[in-house]
TORKOL-4160 file (C-alpha; in steps of 0.2 Angstrom, whole numbers, padded with zeros to 4 digits, m for minus):
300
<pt num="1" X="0000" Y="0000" Z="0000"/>
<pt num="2" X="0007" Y="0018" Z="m0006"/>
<pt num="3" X="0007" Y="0030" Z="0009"/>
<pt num="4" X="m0001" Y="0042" Z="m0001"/>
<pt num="5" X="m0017" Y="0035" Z="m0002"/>
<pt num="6" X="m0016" Y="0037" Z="0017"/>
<pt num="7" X="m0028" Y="0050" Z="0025"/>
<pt num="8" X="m0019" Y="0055" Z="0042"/>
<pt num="9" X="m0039" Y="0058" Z="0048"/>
<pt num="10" X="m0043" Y="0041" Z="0044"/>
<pt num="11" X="m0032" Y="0034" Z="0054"/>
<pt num="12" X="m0034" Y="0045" Z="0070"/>
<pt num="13" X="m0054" Y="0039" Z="0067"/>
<pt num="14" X="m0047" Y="0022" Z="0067"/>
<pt num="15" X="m0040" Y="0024" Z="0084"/>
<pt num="16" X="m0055" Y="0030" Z="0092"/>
<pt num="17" X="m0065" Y="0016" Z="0086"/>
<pt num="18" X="m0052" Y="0005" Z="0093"/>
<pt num="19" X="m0052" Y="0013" Z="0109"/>
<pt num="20" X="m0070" Y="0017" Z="0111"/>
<pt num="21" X="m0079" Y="0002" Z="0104"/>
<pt num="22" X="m0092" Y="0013" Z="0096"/>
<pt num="23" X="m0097" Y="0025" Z="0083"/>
<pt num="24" X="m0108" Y="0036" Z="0093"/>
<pt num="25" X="m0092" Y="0039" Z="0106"/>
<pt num="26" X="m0078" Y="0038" Z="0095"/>
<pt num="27" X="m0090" Y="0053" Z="0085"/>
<pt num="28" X="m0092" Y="0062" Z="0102"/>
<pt num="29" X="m0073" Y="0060" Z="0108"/>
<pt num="30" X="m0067" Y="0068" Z="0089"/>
<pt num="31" X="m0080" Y="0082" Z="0088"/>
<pt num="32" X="m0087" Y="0074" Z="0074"/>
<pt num="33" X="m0105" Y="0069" Z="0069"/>
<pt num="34" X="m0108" Y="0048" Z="0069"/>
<pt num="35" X="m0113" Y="0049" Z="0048"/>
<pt num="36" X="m0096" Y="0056" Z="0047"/>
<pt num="37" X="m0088" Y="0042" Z="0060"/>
<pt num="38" X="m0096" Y="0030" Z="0049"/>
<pt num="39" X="m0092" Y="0037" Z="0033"/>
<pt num="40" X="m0072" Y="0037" Z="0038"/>
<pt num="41" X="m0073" Y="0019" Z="0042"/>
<pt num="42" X="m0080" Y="0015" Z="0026"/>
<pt num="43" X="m0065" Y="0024" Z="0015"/>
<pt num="44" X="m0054" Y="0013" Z="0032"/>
<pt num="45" X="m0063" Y="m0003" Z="0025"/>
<pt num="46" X="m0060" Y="0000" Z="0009"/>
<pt num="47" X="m0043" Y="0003" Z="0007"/>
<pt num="48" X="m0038" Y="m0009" Z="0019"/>
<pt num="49" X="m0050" Y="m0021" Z="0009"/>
<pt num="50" X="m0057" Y="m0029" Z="0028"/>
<pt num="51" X="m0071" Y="m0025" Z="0037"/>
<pt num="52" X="m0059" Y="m0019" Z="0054"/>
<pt num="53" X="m0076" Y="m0017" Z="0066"/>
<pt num="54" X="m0089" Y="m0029" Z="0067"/>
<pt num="55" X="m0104" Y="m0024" Z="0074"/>
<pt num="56" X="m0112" Y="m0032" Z="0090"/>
<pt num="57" X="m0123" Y="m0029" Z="0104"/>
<pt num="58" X="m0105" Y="m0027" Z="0115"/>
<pt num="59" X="m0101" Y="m0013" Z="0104"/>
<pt num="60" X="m0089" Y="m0013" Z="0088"/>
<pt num="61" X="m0077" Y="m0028" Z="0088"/>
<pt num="62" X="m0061" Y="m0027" Z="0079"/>
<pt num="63" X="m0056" Y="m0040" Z="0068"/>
<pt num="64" X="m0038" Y="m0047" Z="0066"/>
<pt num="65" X="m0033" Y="m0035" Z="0055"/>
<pt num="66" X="m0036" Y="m0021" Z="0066"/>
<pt num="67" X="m0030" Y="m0028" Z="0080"/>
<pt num="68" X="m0014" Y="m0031" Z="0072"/>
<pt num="69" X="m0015" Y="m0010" Z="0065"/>
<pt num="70" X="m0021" Y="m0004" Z="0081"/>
<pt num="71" X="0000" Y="m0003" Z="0091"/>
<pt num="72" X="0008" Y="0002" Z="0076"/>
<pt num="73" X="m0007" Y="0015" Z="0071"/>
<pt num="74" X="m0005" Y="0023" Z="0091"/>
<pt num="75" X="0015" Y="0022" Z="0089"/>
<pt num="76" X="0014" Y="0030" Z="0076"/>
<pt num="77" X="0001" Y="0046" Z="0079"/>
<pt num="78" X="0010" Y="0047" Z="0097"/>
<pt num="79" X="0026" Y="0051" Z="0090"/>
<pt num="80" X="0016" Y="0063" Z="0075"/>
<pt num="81" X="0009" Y="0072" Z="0089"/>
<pt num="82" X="0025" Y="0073" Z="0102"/>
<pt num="83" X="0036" Y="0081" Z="0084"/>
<pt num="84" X="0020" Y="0094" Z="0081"/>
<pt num="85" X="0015" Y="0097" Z="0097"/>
<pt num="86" X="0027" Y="0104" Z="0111"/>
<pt num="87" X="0026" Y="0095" Z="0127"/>
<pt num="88" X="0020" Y="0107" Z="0142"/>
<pt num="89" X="0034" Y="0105" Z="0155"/>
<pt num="90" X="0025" Y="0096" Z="0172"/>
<pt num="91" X="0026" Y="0104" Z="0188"/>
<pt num="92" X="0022" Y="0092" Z="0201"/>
<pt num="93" X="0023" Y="0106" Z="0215"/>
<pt num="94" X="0009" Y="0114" Z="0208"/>
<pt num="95" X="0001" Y="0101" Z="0198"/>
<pt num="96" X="m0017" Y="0094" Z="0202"/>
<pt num="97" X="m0016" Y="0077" Z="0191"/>
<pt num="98" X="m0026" Y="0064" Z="0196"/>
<pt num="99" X="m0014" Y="0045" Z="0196"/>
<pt num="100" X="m0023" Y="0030" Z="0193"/>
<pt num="101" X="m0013" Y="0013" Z="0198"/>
<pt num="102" X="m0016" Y="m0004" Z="0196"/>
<pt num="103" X="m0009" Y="m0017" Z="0211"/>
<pt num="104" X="m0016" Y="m0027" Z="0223"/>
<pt num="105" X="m0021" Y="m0025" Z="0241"/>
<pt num="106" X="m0003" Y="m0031" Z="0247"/>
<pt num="107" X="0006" Y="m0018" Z="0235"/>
<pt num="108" X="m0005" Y="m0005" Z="0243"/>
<pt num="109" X="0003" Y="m0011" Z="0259"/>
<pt num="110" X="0019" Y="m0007" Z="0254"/>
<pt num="111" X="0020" Y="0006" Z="0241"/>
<pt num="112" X="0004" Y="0019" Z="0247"/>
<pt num="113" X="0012" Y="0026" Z="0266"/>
<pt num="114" X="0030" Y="0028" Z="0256"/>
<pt num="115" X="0022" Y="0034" Z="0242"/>
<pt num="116" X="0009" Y="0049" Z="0250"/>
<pt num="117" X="0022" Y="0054" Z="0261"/>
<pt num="118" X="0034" Y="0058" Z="0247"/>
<pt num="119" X="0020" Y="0065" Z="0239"/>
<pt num="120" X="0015" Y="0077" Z="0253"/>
<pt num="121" X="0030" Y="0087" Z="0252"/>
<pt num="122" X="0035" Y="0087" Z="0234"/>
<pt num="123" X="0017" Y="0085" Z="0225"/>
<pt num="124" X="0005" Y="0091" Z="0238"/>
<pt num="125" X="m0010" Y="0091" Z="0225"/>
<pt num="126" X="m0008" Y="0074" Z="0216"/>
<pt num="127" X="m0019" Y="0064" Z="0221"/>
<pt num="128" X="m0021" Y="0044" Z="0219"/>
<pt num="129" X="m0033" Y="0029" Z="0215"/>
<pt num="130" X="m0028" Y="0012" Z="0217"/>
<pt num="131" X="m0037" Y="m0001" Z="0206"/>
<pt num="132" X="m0036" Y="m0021" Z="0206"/>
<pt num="133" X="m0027" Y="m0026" Z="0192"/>
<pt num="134" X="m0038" Y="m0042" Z="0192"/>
<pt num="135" X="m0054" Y="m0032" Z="0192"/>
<pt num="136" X="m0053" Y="m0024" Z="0174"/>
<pt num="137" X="m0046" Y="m0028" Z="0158"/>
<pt num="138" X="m0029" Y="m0021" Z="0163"/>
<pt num="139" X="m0021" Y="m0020" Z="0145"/>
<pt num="140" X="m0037" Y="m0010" Z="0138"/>
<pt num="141" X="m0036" Y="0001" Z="0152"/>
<pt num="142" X="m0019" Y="0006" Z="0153"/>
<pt num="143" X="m0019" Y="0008" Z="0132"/>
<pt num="144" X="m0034" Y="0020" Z="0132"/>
<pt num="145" X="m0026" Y="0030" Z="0148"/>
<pt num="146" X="m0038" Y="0025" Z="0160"/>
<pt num="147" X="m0027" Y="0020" Z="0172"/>
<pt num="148" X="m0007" Y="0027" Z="0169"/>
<pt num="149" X="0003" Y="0014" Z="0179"/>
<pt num="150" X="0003" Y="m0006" Z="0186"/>
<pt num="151" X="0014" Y="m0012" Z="0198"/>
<pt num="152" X="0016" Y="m0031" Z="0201"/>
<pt num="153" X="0021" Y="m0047" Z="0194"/>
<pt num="154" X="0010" Y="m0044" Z="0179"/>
<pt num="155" X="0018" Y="m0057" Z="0164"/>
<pt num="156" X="0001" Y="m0055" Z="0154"/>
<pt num="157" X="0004" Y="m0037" Z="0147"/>
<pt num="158" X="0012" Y="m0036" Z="0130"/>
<pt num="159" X="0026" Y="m0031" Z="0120"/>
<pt num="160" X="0016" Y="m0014" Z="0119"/>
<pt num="161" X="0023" Y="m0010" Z="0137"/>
<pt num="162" X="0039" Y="m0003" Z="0144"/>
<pt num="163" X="0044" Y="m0012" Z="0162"/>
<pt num="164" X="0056" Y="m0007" Z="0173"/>
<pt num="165" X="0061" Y="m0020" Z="0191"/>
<pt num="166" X="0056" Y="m0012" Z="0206"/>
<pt num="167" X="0066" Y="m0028" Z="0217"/>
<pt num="168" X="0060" Y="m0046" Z="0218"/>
<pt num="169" X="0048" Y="m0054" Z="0232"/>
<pt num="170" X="0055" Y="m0070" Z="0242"/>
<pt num="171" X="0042" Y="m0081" Z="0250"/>
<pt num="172" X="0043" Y="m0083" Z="0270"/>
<pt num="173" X="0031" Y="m0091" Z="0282"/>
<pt num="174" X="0025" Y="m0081" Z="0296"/>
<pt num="175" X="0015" Y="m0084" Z="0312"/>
<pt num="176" X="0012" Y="m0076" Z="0331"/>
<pt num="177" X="0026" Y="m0076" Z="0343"/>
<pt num="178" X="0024" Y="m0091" Z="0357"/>
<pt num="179" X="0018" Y="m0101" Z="0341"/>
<pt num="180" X="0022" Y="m0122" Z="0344"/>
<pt num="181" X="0032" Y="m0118" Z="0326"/>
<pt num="182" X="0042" Y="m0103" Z="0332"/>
<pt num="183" X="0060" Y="m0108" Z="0331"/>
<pt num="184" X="0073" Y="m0102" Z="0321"/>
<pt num="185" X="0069" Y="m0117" Z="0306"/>
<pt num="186" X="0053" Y="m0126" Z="0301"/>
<pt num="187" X="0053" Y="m0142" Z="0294"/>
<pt num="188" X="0039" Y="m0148" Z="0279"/>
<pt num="189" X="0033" Y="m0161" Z="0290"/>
<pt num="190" X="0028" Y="m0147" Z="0303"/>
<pt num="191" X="0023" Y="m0136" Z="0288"/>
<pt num="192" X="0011" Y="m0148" Z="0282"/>
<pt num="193" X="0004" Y="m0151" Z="0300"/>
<pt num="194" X="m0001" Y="m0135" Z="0305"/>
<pt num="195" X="m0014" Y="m0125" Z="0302"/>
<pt num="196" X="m0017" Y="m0113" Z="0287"/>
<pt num="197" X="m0024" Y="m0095" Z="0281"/>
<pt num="198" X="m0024" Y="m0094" Z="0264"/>
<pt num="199" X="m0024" Y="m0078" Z="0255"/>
<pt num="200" X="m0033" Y="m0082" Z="0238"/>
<pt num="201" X="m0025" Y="m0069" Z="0227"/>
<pt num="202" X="m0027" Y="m0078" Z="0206"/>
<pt num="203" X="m0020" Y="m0070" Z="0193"/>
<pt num="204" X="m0005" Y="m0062" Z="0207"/>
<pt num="205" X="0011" Y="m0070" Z="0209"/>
<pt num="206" X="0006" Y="m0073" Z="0226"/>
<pt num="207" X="m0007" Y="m0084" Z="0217"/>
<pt num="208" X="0007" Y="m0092" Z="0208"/>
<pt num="209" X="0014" Y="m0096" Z="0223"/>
<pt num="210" X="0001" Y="m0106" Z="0231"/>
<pt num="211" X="m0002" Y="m0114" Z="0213"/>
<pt num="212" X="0017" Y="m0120" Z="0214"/>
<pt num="213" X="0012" Y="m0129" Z="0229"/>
<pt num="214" X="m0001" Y="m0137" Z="0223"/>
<pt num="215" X="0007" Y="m0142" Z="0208"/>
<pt num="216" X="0022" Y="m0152" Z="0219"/>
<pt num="217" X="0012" Y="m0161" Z="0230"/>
<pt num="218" X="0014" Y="m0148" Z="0246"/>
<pt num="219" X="m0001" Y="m0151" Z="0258"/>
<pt num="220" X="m0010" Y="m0139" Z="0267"/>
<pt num="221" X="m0022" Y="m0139" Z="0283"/>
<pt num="222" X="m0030" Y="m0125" Z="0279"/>
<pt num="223" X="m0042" Y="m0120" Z="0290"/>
<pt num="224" X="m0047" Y="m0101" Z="0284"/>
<pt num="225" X="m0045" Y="m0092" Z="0268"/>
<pt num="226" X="m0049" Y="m0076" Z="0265"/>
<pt num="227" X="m0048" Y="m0061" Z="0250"/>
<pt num="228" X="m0036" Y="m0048" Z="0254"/>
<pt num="229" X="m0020" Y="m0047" Z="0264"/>
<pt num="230" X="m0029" Y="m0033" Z="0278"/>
<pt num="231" X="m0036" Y="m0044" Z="0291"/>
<pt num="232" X="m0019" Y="m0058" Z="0290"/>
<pt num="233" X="m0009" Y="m0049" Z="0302"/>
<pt num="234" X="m0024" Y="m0045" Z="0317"/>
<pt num="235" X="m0029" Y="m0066" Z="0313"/>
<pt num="236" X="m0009" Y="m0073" Z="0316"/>
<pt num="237" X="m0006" Y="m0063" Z="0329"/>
<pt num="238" X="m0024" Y="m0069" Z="0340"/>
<pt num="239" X="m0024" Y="m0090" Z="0332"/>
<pt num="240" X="m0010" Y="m0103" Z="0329"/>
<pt num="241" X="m0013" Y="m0101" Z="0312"/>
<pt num="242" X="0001" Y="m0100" Z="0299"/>
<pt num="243" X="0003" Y="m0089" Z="0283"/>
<pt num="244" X="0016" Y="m0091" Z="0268"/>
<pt num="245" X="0017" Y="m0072" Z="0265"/>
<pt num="246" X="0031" Y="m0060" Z="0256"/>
<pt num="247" X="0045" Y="m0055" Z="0266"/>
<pt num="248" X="0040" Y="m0037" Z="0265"/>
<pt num="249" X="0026" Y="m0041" Z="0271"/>
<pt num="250" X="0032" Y="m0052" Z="0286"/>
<pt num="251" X="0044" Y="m0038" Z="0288"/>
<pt num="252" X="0032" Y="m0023" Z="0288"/>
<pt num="253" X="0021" Y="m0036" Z="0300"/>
<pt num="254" X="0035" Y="m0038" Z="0314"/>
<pt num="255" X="0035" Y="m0020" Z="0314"/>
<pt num="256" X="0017" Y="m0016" Z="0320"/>
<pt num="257" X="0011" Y="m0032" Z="0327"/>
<pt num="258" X="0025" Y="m0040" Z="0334"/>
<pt num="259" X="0025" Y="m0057" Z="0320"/>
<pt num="260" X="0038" Y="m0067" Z="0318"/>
<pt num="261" X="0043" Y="m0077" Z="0304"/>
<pt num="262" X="0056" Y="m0091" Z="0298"/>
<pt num="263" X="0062" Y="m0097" Z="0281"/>
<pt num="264" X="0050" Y="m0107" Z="0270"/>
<pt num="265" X="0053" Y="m0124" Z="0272"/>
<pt num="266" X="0046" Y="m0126" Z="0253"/>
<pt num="267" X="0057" Y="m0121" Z="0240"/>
<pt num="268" X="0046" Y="m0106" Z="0232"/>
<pt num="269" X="0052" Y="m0098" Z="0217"/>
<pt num="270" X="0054" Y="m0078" Z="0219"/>
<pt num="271" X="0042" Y="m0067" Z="0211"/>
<pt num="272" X="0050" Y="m0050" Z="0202"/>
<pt num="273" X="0039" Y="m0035" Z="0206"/>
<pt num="274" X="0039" Y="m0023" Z="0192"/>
<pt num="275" X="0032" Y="m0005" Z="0186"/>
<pt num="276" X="0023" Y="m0006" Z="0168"/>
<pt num="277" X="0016" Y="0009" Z="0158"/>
<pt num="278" X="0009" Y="0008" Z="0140"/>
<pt num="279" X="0020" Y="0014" Z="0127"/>
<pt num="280" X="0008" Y="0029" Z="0123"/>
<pt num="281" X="0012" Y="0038" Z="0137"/>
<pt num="282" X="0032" Y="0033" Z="0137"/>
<pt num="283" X="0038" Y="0053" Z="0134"/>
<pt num="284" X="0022" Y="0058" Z="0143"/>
<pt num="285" X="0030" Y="0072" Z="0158"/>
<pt num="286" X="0019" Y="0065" Z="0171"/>
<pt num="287" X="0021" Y="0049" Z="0168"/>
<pt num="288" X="0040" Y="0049" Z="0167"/>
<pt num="289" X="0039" Y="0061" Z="0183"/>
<pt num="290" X="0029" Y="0049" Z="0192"/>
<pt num="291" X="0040" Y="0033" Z="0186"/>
<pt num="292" X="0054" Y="0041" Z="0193"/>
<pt num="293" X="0048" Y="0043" Z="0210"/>
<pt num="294" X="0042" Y="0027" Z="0212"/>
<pt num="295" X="0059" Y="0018" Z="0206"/>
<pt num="296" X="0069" Y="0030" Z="0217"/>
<pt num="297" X="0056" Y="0025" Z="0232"/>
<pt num="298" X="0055" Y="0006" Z="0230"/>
<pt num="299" X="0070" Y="0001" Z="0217"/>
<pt num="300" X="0082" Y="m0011" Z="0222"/>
């Protein structure tokens, strides 16, 4: 295909489709009537000889072909728009941008205190919003801008994200002080004896974890499992029950409620904790200003 039969307009109406899923908000987000909208996609089908949006009641699905267009298309106006456009110079002292984050409950534990304290004195009108990254559709979301920034072990994202190591998580097992396992090792035997809370966490790397487990043979009494990491540390600290936990977590637990924790007596692989951001938003000011706060905050 010559380039010269390419229309600039089509293809920034064929982002917007992409994105937006419809006509009527793909019109609305371009300033543009729908017969217009609809009228673009026509020349889009025809000179890309493929029908690129099929309609259905869940909106206008892309074919293969325009899934396959859709990085290089947003690659490719991102860096037509960062040549003709300047980029306004972000200043977080004075800047009111709203960050949306995915991570889990565990990684609010750990990053969020560091993280608003930091921003207290350098950003005092940024604000933030966590999301689960198992909640939504996390790649969609993070393309369209919706949310700016994940943090995790997140090995489902695509070539069409930048990542950046934070530090990597080993696994330890954790329990109240005065506990019949607390001494300095913990054998399997005693592992697999004793009682269990489970944090059910899939699609995390704290899943992972108890899927490795499972997948070995590595038995469990568990007795309790719960959602989220909140209650864990109140429920060791008042029970004989067990938890195979992060060591930041164990750590941060020590800390505030007195926990104690030994070496896992199973043999858990490490999980690597990374940043990830979309591609689009790679020279984006606030995004790069943001990035570099959280590497200098958590890298190791």
């Amino acid at each position: 295909m010559d380039l010269h039969r390419v229309d600039l307009n089509l293809l920034v109406v064929f982002q917007h489709l992409f994105n937006a899923g419809r006509v009527s908000t793909a019109a609305a987000e371009l300033g543009v009537t729908q017969p217009a909208v609809s009228n673009a996609l026509t020349r889009l089908r025809k000179l890309f000889n493929d029908e690129l949006f099929i309609r259905t009641s869940r909106g206008m699905l892309p074919t293969p072909l325009a899934q396959a267009l859709a990085e290089p298309v947003a690659q490719a106006l991102d860096a037509l728009h960062g040549v003709l456009n300047r980029q306004v110079a972000f200043s977080p002292s004075t800047s009111t941008k709203a960050f949306q984050i995915a991570m889990t409950d565990i990684g609010e534990i750990h990053f969020l205190p560091k993280l608003m304290q930091a921003l207290g004195t350098r950003a005092p009108g940024i604000t933030v919003s966590t999301v689960r990254n198992t909640a939504i559709n996390l790649g969609e979301e993070m393309t369209s801008g919706q949310v700016d920034l994940a943090v995790g072990h997140l090995p489902d994202l695509s070539s069409a994200f930048f990542q950046r190591r934070l530090f990597r998580q080993k696994y330890v097992c954790m329990f109240r002080p005065g506990h019949p396992l607390d001494k300095p090792r913990m054998s399997l035997s005693d592992f697999e004896r004793a009682e269990h809370v489970v944090v059910v966490a899939a699609g995390t790397g704290h899943g992972q974890v108890d899927e490795f487990m499972a997948r070995t043979g590595v038995h469990r009494n568990i007795r309790l499992r719960v959602p989220h990491f909140v209650a864990l540390a109140d429920i060791l600290h008042t029970t004989n029950l067990i938890a195979t936990v992060t060591e930041k977590f164990a750590q941060r637990s020590v800390q505030h409620f007195g926990l104690r924790y030994v070496e896992h007596p199973v043999s858990l692989p490490d999980i690597q904790i990374n940043l990830f951001w979309h591609a689009r938003y790679h020279r984006e000011p606030a995004s790069q200003w943001m990035r570099a706060l959280l590497f200098e905050l958590f890298s190791e």
